[in-house]
C-alpha positions in Angstrom: 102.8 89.0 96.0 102.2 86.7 92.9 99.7 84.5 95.1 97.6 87.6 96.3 97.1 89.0 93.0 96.6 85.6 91.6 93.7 84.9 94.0 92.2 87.5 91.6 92.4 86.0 88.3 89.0 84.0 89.6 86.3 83.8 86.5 89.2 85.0 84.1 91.6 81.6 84.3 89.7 80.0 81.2 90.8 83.2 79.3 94.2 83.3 80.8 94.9 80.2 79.4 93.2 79.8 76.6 95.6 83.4 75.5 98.9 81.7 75.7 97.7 78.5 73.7 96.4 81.1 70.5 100.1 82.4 70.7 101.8 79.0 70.4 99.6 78.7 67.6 100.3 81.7 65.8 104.1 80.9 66.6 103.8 77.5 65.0 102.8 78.7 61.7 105.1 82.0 61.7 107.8 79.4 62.5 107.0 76.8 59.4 106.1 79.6 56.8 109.8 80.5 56.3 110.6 76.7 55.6 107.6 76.6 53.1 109.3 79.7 51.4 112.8 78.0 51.4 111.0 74.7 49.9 109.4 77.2 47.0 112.5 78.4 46.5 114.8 75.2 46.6 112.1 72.9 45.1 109.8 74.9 43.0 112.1 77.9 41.4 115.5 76.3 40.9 113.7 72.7 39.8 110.8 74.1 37.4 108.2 72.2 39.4 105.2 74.7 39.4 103.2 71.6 40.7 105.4 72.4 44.1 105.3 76.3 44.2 101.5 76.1 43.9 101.0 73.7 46.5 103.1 74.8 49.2 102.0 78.6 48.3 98.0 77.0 48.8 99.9 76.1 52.2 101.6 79.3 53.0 98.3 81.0 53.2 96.8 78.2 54.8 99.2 78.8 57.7 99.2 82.5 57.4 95.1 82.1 57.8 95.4 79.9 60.9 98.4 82.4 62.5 96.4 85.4 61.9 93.2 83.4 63.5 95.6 82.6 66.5 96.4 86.3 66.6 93.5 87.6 66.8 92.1 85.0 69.2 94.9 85.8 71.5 94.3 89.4 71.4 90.6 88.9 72.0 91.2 86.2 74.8 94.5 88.2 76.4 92.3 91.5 76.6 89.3 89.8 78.3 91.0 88.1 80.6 93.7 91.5 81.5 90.6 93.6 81.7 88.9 91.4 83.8 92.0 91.1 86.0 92.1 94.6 86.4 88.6 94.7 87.6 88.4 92.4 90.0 91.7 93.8 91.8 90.0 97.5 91.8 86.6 95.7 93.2 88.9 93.9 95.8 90.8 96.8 96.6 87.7 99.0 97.4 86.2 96.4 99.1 89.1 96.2 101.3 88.9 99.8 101.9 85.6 99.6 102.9 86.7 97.4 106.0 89.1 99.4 107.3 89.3 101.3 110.1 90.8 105.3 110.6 93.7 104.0 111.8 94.0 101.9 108.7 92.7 104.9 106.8 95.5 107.1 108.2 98.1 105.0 106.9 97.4 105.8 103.2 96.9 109.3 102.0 93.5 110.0 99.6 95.4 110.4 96.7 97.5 107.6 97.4 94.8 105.0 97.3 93.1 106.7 94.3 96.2 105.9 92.2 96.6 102.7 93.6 93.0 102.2 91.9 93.5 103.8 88.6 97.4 103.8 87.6 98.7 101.0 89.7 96.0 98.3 88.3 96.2 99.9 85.2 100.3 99.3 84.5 99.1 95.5 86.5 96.0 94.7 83.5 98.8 96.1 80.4 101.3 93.9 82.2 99.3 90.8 82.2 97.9 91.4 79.1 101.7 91.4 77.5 102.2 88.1 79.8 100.0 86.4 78.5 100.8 87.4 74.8 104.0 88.1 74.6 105.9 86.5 77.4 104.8 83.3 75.9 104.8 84.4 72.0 108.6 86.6 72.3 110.5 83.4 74.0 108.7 80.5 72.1 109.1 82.3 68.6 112.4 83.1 69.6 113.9 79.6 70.1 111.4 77.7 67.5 113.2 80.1 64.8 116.7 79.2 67.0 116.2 75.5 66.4 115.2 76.0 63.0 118.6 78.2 62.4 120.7 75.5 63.6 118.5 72.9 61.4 119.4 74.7 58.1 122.8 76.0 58.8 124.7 75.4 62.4 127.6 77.6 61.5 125.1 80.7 60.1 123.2 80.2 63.1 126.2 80.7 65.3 126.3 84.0 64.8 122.6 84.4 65.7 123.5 83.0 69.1 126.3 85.6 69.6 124.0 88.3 68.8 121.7 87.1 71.3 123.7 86.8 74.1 125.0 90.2 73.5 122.3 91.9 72.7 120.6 90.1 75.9 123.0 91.4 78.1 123.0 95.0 77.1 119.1 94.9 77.1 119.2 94.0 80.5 121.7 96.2 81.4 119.4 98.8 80.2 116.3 98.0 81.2 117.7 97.5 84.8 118.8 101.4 84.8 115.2 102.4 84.0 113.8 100.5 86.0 114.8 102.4 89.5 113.7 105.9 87.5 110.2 104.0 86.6 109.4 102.8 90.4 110.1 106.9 91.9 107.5 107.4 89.1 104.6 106.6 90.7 105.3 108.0 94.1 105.3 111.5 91.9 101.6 110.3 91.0 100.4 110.6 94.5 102.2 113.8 94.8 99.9 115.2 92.1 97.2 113.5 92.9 96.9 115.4 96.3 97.6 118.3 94.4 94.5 118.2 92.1 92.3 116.6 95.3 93.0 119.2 97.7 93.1 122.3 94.8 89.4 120.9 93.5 87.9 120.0 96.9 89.1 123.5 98.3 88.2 125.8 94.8 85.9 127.8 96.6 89.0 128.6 99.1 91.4 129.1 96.4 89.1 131.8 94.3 88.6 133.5 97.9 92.1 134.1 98.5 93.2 134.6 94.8 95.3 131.3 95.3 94.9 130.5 91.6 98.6 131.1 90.0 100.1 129.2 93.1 98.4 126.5 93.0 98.8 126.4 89.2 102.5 127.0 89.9 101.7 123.8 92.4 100.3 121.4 89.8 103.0 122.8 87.6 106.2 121.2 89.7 104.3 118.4 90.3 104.2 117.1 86.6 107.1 118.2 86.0 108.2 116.0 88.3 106.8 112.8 86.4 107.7 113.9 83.4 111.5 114.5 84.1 111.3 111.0 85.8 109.7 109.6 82.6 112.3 111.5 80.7 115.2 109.7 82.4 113.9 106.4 81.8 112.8 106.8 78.4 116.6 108.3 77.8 118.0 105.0 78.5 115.1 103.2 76.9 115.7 104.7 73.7 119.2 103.3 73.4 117.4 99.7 73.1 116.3 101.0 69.2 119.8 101.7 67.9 121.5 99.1 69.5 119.1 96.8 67.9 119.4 98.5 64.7 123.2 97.7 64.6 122.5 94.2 65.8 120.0 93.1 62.6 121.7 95.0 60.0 124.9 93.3 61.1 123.4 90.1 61.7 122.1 90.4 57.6 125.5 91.5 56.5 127.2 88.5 58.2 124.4 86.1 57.1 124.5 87.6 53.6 128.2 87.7 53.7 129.1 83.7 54.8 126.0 82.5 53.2 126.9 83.9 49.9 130.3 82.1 50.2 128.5 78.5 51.5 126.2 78.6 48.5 129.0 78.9 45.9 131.1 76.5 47.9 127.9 74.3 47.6 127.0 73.8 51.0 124.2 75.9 51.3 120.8 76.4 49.0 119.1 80.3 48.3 115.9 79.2 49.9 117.6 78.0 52.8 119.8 81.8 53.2 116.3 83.3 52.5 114.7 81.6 55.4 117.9 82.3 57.9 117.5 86.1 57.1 113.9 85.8 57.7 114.3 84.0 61.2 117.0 86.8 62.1 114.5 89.2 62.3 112.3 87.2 64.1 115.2 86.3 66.7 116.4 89.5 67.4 112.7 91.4 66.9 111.4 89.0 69.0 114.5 89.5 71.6 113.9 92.8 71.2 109.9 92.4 72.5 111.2 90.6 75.4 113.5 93.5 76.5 110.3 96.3 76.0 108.3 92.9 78.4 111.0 93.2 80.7 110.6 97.3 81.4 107.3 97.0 81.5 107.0 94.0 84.4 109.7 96.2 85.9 107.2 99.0 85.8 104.3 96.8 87.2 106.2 95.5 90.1 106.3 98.5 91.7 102.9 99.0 91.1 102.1 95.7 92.2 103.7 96.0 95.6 101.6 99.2 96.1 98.6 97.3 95.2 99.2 94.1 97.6 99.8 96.6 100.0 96.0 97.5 100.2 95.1 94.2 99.5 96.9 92.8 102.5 96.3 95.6 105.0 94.0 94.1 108.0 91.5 95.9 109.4 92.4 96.8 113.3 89.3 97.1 114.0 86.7 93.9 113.5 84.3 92.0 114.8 84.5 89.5 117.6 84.1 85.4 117.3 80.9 86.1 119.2 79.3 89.5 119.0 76.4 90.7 120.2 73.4 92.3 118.4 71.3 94.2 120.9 72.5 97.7 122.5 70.5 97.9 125.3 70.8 101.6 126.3 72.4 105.0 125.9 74.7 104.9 128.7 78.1 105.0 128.3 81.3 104.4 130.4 85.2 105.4 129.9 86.8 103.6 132.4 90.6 104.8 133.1 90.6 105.2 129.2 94.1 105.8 127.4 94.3 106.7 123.5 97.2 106.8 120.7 97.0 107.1 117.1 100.4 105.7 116.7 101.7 102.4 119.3 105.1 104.1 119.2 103.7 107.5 120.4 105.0 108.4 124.1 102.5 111.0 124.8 99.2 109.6 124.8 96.2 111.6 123.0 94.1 110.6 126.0 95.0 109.4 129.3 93.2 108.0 131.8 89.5 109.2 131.0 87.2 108.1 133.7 83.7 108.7 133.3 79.9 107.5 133.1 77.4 109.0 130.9 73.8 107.8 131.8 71.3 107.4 129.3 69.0 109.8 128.0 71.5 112.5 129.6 72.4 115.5 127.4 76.5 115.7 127.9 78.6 119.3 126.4 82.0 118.7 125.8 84.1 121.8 125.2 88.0 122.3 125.0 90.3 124.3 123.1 92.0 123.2 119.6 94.2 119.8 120.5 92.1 118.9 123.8 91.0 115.5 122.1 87.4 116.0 122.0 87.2 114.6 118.8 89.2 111.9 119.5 86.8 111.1 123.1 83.9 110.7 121.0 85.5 108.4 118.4 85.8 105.9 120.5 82.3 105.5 121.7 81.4 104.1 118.0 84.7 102.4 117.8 86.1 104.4 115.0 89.3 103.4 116.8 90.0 101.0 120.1 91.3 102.3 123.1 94.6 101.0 124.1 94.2 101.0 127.5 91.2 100.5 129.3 87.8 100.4 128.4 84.7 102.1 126.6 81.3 100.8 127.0 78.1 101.5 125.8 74.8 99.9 127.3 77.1 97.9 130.0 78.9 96.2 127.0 82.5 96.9 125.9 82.3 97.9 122.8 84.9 95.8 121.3 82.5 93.1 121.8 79.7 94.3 119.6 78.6 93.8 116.2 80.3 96.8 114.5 77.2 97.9 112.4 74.8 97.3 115.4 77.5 99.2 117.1 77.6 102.3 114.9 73.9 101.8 113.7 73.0 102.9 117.3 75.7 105.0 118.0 74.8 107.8 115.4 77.6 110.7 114.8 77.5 113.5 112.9 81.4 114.2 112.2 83.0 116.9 112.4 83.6 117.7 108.4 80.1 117.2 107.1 79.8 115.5 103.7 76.9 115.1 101.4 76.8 112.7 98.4 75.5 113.9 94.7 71.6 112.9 94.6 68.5 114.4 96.0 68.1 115.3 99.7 66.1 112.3 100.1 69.1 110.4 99.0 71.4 111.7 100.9 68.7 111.6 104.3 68.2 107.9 103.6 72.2 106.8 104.5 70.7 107.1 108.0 67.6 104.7 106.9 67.7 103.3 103.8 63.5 102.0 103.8 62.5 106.0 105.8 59.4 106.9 104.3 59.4 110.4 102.9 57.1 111.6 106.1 59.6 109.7 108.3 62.4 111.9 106.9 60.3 115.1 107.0 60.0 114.4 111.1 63.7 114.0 111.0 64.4 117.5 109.3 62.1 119.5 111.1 63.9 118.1 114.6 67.1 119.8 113.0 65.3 122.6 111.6 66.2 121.6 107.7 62.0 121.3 106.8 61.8 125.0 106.6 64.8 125.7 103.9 64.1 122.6 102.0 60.5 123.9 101.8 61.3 126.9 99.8 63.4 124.9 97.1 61.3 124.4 93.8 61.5 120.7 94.0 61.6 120.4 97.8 63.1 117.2 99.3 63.6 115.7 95.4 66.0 118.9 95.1 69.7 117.3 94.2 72.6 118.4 96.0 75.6 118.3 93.9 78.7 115.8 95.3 79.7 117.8 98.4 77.1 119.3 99.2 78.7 122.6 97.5 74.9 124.0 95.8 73.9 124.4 99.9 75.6 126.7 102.4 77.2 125.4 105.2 74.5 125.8 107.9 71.8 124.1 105.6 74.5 120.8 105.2 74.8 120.6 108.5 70.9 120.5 109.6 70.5 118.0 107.0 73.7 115.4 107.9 72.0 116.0 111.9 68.6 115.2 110.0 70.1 111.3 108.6 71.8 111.0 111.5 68.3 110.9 113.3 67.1 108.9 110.9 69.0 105.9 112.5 67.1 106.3 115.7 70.3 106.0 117.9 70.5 105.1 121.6 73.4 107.7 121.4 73.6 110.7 119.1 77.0 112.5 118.9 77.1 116.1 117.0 81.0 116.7 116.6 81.1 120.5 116.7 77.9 120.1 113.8 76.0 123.6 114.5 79.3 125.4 114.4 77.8 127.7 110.8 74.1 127.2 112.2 73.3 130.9 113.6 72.3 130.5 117.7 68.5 131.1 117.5 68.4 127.4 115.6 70.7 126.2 117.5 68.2 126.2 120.3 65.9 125.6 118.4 68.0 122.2 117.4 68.8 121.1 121.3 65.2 122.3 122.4 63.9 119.5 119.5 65.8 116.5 120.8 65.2 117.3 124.4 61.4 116.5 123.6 61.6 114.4 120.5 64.0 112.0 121.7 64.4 111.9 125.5 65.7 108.8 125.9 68.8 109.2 123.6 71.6 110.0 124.8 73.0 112.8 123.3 76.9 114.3 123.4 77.7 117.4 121.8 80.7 119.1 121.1 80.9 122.7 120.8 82.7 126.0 120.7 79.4 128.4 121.9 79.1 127.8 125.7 75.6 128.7 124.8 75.0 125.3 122.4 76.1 123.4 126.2 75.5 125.2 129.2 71.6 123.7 129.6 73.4 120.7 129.4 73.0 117.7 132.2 76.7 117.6 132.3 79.6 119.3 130.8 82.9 118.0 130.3 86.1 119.8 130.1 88.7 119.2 127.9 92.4 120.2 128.3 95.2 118.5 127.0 94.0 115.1 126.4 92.6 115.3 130.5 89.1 115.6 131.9 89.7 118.9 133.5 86.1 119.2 134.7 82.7 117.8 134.7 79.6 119.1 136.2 76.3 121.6 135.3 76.7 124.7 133.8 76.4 126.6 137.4 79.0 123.8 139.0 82.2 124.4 136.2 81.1 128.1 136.8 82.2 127.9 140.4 85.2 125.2 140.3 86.8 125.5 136.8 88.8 128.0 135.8 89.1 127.3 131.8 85.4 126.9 131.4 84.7 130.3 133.8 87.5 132.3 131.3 85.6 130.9 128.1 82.0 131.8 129.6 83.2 135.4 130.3 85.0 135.9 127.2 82.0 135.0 125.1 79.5 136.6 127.1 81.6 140.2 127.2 81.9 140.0 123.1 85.0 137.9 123.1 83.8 135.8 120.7 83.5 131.6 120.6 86.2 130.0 122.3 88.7 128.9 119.4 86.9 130.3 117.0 87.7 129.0 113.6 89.6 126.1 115.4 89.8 122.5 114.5 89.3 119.8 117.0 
């Protein structure tokens, strides 16, 4: 763990080191000032010698100039090199991210990985911040002041060392309890993370079915859950104030007490009792820091596993040593294909898919709700690899492709359609980034988006909020088909993408590609029988099988499910799982 979040210090080691050497510094001189007080005191007050007072108080300030130079460097130095820590491990982490697959992606929640991004590195960055500073500045001022006890007075500083090994046991002993109530903490964050993600990203839902004071009462429980783990912790944090309260005051009154008697009995000069009661409350404060260091770390290891976690997650899906660059055609082969999600599943999500797509050809895929059509086309692109058998695409398995020639030429509109905040051009140029604006113009009209962009005041420089949510659900979809032609893909998959676009464009739609782009293949997925049935092929779903494949007039004659959908609909039955989500 340590050497993968190392590995990120990178352009911030100068800083990371340059931090612990300004808090030596600072300890040094916090360390002699005391001993320039006792000197004052011993050889300046009791002696007359104003010569001596002046000079070493010139030198007091001297040092206290140089310890608050040292301070403030290492402040400076500790931040820039903490902050910088932090951002490098959020750039790594969403880097990583970027690389990974949806079986990767399935294995952390949304909310999850968003507070593994903000929270997590943020407890990591305070963390190393206090490392650097006071990890080296509590332990070094601590025993400098230690050795310096036992220099003036070996039997006053005794009781120092008790104190220390007390109080450092019952510090421990507390810091240890809150630490188990600190690490359930931040599981409770991703709790209400997904709370506020799915109550925002679903609002409109929410208002529609006056959902409001539930999810409120939602949000609610999950706060409250943090903050009665916070609670618990804090409870037995608190009890590191007191006890530290009884340990100085009763560290003074024992130092006060014996050194009273050791400087009548001669043994023992008033500077030198000044400066033990001023390095007793820089022992036990500075004790006192390391206990607060200690909670915190204790904090941040949690956090840090969580973060190493995405760091060290492998893509399952990567390139090969050797890939190739060139997709020669649309045609596409399952060959005795078999699918999980999960290796430990038993029942596969597809099994033994055996088919070939030529290219060019128009392919329908319908199926009720849990047939795997989804899941079919996924593979094509890669999205995730078969586990037994093959898929290929232009004669090539596609495991042995580049992945962004791959999916570059393998264009799919997904099921949920998603549109970024910026202008429609923005959002069309994810399918070509260097489209001219007439280029993009083509593409919309073949999905029958020109016409409603058209009537918006600034046309195709209108911006579409994050979502999508200032355009209704048929126009989002035209436009995500739209950059999905802008690719100009050997293969085009729509994943159930006219579902809110009425029927009339939806012809319109298929009656586009059929002339625009004849020699793509093109696979869609649908609930209408109507968006399929002029189809080259169809292919029934059921249950993870191929139940049928043929024309619209063939499955008519020879397949019972796609005969009982066709009638339904065509009587007024409605679309065949309507509302339903593959």
């Amino acid at each position: 763990m340590l050497k993968t979040l190392g590995a990120h210090v990178k352009e911030y080691k100068k800083a990371s080191i340059i931090t612990p050497i300004f808090m030596l510094g600072e300890v040094a001189m916090e360390t002699i000032i005391p001993l320039m007080m006792a000197s004052i005191v011993n050889d300046g007050i009791n002696k007359g010698n104003t010569t001596h007072i002046y000079t070493m108080g010139a030198l007091m300030i001297v040092a206290a100039l140089i310890s608050l130079t040292c301070g403030v460097g290492g402040a400076k130095f500790g931040a820039v090199a903490s902050m910088g820590f932090g951002k490098n491990l959020r750039k790594a982490m969403y880097e990583n991210i970027q690389t990974f697959s949806f079986a990767n992606i399935d294995k952390f929640s949304t909310p999850s990985l968003v507070t593994r991004l903000t929270t997590d590195v943020t407890n990591i960055q305070n963390s190393y911040q206090m490392i650097l500073r006071m990890c080296m500045r509590a332990p070094a001022s601590l025993l400098c002041a230690m050795i310096m006890s036992f220099f003036i007075s070996p039997q006053l500083a005794s009781i120092y060392l008790v104190a220390v090994i007390v109080l450092g046991i019952a510090l421990a002993f507390i810091a240890n309890k809150a630490m188990f109530y600190f690490r359930q903490s931040f599981v409770k964050y991703d709790d209400l993370n997904a709370s506020v993600q799915e109550n925002v990203s679903a609002i409109r839902v929410v208002k529609a079915f006056v959902r409001g004071e539930y999810e409120k009462e939602r949000f609610k429980k999950a706060s409250k859950s943090i903050y009665d783990m916070f609670v618990k912790a804090e409870n037995i944090v608190i009890f590191n104030s007191p006890l530290m309260q009884f340990t100085v005051y009763a560290c003074i009154l024992l130092i006060s007490w014996f050194g009273a008697q050791f400087i009548v009995a001669g043994t023992l000069e008033t500077g030198d009792l000044m400066a033990l009661l001023a390095y007793c409350m820089n022992i036990l404060m500075n004790l006192m820091m390391l206990s607060m260091i200690f909670v915190m770390v204790s904090m941040s290891i949690a956090s840090a596993k969580r973060i190493c976690e995405v760091l060290e997650e492998q893509a399952t899906i990567t390139n090969p040593q050797n890939p190739v660059y060139e997709v020669a055609d649309g045609s596409i082969v399952f060959d005795h294909v078999t699918f999980r999600y999960s290796e430990t599943a038993e029942t596969p999500i597809l099994d033994d898919i055996h088919l070939t797509i030529h290219s060019g050809e128009t392919i329908g895929i319908i199926g009720g709700t849990g047939s795997s059509k989804s899941s079919l086309v996924n593979l094509i692109s890669r999205l995730y690899d078969v586990n037994e058998g093959s898929v290929s695409v232009g004669g090539i398995d596609v495991r042995n492709y580049d992945l962004d020639t791959l999916r570059n030429q393998v264009s799919v509109v997904l099921q949920n359609n998603v549109l970024f905040s910026g202008t429609i051009l923005d959002n069309l140029r994810w399918g070509d980034k260097n489209a001219t604006e007439e280029e993009c113009i083509k593409a919309c009209q073949m999905a029958c988006a020109d016409d409603f962009i058209q009537t918006f005041p600034k046309k195709y420089n209108t911006h579409i909020e994050q979502g999508g949510t200032n355009v209704s659900g048929g126009q989002r979809q035209r436009l995500c088909i739209a950059r999905a032609l802008l690719k100009k893909p050997k293969v085009l998959i729509l994943d159930d993408s006219t579902s809110a676009v009425d029927t009339a464009t939806d012809a319109k739609i298929r009656a586009a590609f059929k002339t625009a782009i004849p020699g793509t293949t093109k696979i869609i997925i649908a609930q209408r029988i109507s968006s399929v049935q002029d189809a080259d092929h169809i292919i029934v779903m059921n249950d993870g099988r191929v139940d049928g494949f043929g024309t619209h007039e063939e499955l008519l004659q020879t397949n019972n499910i796609y005969r009982d959908v066709y009638e339904a609909q065509t009587k007024g039955g409605g679309d065949f799982d309507e509302g339903g989500d593959n």
